[in-house]
C-alpha positions in Angstrom: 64.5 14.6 100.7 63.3 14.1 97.0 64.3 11.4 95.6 64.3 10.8 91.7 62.8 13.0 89.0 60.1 15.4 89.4 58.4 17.4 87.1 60.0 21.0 87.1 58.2 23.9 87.5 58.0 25.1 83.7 55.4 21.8 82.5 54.1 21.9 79.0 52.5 19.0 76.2 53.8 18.2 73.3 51.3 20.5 71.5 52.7 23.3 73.5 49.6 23.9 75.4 50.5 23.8 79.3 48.6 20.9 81.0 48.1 19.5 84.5 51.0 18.2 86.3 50.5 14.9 86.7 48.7 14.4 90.2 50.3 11.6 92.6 48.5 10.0 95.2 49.8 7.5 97.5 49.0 4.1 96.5 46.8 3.0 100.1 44.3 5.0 97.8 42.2 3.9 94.6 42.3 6.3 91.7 41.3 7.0 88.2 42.6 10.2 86.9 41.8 12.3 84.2 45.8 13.4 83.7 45.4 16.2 81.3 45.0 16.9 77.3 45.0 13.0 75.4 46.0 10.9 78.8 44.0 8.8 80.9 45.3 6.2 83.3 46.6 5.9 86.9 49.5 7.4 88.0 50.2 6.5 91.6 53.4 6.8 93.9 54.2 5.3 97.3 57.1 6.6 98.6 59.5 4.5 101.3 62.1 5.6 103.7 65.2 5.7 100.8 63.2 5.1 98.0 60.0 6.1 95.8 58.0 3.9 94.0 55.9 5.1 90.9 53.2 3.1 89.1 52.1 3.9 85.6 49.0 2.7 83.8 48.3 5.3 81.1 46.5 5.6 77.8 47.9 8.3 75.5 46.8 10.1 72.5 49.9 11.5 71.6 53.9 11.5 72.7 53.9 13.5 76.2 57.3 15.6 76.6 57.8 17.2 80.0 60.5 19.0 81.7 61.9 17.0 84.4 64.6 17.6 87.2 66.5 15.9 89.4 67.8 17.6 92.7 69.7 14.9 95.1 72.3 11.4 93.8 70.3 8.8 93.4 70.1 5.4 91.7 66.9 4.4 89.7 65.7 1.2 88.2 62.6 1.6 85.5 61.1 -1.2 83.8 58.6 -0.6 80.9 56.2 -3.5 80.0 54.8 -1.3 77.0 56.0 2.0 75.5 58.7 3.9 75.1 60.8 6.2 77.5 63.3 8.8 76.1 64.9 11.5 78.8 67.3 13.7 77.2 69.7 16.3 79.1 69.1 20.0 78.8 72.8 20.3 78.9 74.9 17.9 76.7 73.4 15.3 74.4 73.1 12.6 76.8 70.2 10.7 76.1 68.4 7.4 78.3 66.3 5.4 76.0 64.7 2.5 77.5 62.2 0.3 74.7 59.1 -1.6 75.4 59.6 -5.1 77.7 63.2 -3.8 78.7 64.6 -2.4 81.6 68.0 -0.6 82.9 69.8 0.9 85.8 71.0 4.7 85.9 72.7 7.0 88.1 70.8 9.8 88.1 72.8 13.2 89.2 71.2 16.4 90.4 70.1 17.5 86.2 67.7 18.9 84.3 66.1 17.4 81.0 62.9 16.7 78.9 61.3 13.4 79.6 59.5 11.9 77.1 57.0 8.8 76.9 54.7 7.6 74.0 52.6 4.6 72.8 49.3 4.3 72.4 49.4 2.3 75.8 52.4 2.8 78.4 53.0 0.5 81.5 56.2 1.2 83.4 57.4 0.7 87.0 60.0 3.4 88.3 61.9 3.1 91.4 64.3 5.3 92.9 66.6 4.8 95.8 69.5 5.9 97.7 72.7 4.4 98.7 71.9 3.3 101.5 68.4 2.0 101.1 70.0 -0.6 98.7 72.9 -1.2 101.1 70.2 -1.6 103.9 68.2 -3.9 101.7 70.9 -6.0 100.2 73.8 -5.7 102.5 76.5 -4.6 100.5 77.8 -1.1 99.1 76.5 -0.4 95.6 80.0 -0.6 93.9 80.6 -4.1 95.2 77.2 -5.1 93.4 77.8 -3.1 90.2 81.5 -4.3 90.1 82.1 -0.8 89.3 80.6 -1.1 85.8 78.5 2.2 86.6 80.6 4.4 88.4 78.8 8.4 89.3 79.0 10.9 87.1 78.8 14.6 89.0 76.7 15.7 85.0 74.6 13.2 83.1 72.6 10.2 83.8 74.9 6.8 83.4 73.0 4.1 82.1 74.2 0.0 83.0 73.0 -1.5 79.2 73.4 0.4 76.5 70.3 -1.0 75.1 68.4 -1.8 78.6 67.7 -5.8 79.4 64.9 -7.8 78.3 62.5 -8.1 81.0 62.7 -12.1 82.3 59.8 -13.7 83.1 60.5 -13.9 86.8 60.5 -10.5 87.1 58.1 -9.6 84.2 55.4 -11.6 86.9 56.4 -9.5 89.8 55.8 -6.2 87.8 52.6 -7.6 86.9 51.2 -8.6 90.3 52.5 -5.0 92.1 50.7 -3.2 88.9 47.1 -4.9 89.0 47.7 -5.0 93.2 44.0 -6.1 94.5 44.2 -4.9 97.6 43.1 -1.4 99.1 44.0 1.0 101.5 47.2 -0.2 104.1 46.9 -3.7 102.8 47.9 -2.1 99.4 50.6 0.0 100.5 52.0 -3.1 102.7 52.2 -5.7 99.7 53.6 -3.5 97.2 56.7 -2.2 98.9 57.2 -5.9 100.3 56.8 -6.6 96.1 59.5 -3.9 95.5 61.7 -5.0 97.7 61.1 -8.7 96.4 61.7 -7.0 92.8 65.1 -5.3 93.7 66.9 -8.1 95.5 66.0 -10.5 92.2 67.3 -7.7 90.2 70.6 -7.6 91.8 71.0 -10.9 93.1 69.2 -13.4 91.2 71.1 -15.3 88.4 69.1 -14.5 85.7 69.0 -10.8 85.3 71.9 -10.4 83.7 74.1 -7.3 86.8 76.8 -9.7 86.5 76.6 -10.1 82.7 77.7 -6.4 82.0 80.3 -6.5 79.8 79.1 -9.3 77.3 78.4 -8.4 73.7 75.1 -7.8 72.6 72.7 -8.5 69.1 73.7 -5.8 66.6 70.6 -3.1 66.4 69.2 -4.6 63.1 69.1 -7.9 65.0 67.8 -6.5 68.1 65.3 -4.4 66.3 64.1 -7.3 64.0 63.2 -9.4 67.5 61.2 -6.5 68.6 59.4 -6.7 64.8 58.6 -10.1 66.1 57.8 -9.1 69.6 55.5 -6.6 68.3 52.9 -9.2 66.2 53.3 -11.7 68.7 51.3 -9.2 70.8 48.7 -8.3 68.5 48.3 -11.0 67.7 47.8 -13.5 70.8 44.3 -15.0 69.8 45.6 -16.8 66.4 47.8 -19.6 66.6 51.2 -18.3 66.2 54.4 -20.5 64.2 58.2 -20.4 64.2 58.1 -20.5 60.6 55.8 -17.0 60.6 58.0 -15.2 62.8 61.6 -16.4 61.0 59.6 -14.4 57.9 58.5 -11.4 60.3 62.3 -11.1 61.2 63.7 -12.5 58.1 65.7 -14.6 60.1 66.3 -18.9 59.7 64.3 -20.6 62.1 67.5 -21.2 63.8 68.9 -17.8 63.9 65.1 -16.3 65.3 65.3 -18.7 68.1 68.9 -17.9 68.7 68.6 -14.3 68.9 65.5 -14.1 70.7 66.2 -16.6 73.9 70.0 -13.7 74.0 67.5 -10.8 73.7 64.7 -12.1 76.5 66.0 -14.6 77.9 63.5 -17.5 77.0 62.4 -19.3 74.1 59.6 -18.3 71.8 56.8 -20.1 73.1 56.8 -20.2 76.7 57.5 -16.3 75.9 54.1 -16.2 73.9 52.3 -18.7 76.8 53.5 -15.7 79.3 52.2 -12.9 77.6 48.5 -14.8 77.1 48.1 -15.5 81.1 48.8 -12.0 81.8 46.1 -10.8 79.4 44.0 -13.3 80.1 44.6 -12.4 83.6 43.6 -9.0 83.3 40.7 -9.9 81.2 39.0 -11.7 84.3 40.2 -8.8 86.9 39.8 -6.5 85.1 37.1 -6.4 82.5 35.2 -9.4 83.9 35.8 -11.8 81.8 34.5 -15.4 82.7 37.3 -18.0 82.5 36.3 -19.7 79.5 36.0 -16.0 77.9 39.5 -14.7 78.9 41.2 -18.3 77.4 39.1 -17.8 73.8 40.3 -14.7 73.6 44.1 -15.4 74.3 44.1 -18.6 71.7 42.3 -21.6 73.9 39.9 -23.1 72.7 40.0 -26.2 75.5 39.0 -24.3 78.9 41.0 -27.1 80.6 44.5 -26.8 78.3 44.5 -23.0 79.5 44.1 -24.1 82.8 46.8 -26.0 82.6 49.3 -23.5 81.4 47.8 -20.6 83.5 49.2 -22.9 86.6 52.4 -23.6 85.2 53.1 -20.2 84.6 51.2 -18.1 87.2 51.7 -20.7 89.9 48.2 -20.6 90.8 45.0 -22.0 89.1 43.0 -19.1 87.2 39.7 -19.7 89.7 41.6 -18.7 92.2 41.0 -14.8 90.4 37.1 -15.2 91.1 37.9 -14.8 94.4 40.0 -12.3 94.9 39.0 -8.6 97.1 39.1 -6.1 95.0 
């Protein structure tokens, strides 16, 4: 059985040259692929009995618009940590946008469409599942979870939030852990679906996450867009020291109103959102681009070793040496 989208058999770029289908590899195995005109990255799928996992790492030159399809029911969760995803029907003018550090729910019924993903980087986590995986792994029937706020629909994807949830930190953590994984081969394969399935039961039980929130109003789009505005130089600009009174003029909000609107749109206040986003580039700093300690805290705004330290615990729950020896 295939589960979730697949690239259909007509595959072309966005310049209109055809390019290589992207190539999926189970995840037991390390790869770097060379995924076709303007992308590099990993791309890497495990796939579970229900359910299929895919991982995406990629650097991109351009927007990449593919044809996708869809064959059997099934439910999908994606969560995009940088980027933007856009599929849009072949038939209708149903469209499922999910923005950069949001995620969303959809029923996904047997359909055809364009799939389309750009940013200069792009980090997502897909997964897709049956009904009965998630009644196997939860214990309950899907519409007693959803509280039939996403009933099926036999034509077009249906979407939970209209504008997709902020990603909490809770989960924003898992994501980042399965993604940057540090094991290899069986070991690999093991922790990450034991991550996924961590990942789905906070999604649709934890009390944070917002499944039983559907229903509540929302920022208005000016609003919402204005804390992405904010979002957006927070992480360019991680190294510099970073004030309440700056980003109420990046959203040209009150200080009051900018704290307001951003602790509805992700769920936390400003600065222990800022502290989060530093550990997990300092983080992959020292994994990934070897980075000493003391390096990867300069470069994320520390200029005391031991203060970074500090934080790093508090919001990793483990002490930042504890990277130096980890198996790669």
């Amino acid at each position: 059985m295939r589960i979730g989208l697949f690239p259909s058999k007509k595959h072309n770029g966005s310049d209109g040259i055809k390019s290589r289908i992207l190539v999926r590899k189970n995840v037991s195995k390390t790869e770097v692929l060379n995924l076709g005109r303007g992308i590099k990255g990993s791309d890497q799928e495990l796939l579970l009995n229900g359910a299929r996992v895919i991982l995406r790492k990629l650097t991109l030159d351009n927007f990449v618009s593919t044809e996708y399809e869809n064959t059997e029911f099934c439910f999908g969760v994606h969560f995009l940590l940088e980027g933007n995803y856009q599929f849009a029907c072949t038939k209708g003018k149903t469209k499922v946008d999910i923005r950069s550090g949001c995620y969303n729910l959809i029923h996904w019924p047997n359909i055809l469409g364009s799939l389309k993903i750009r940013g200069q980087e792009y980090v997502s986590v897909e997964v897709f599942f049956t009904r009965e995986f998630l009644q196997d792994l939860l214990g309950a029937e899907p519409d007693d979870i959803f509280k039939h706020s996403l009933g099926a629909s036999e034509e077009y994807p249906k979407f939970l939030w209209n504008q997709g949830q902020s990603i909490p930190g809770k989960l924003r953590v898992l994501l980042i852990e399965i993604l940057n994984c540090p094991f290899t081969g069986s070991a690999r394969a093991n922790y990450i679906e034991s991550q996924i399935r961590c990942l789905l039961i906070e999604v649709f039980l934890g009390r944070d996450n917002g499944i039983s929130e559907v229903g509540e109003s929302q920022l208005p789009i000016l609003d919402y867009e204005a804390i992405e505005d904010v979002v957006s130089h927070i992480k360019q600009n991680l190294k510099k020291k970073l004030t309440i009174k700056e980003l109420s003029e990046i959203a040209g909000f009150n200080t009051t109103k900018l704290k307001s609107c951003f602790k509805k749109v992700h769920q936390t206040t400003i600065f222990k959102y800022i502290t989060q986003l530093r550990m997990e580039k300092a983080r992959i700093l020292v994994l990934e681009e070897n980075f000493t300690i003391a390096q990867a805290s300069y470069e994320v705004g520390y200029s005391n070793p031991q203060h970074f330290t500090v934080a790093f615990k508090k919001t990793m729950g483990y002490l930042p040496s504890s990277m130096l020896s980890t198996p790669l």
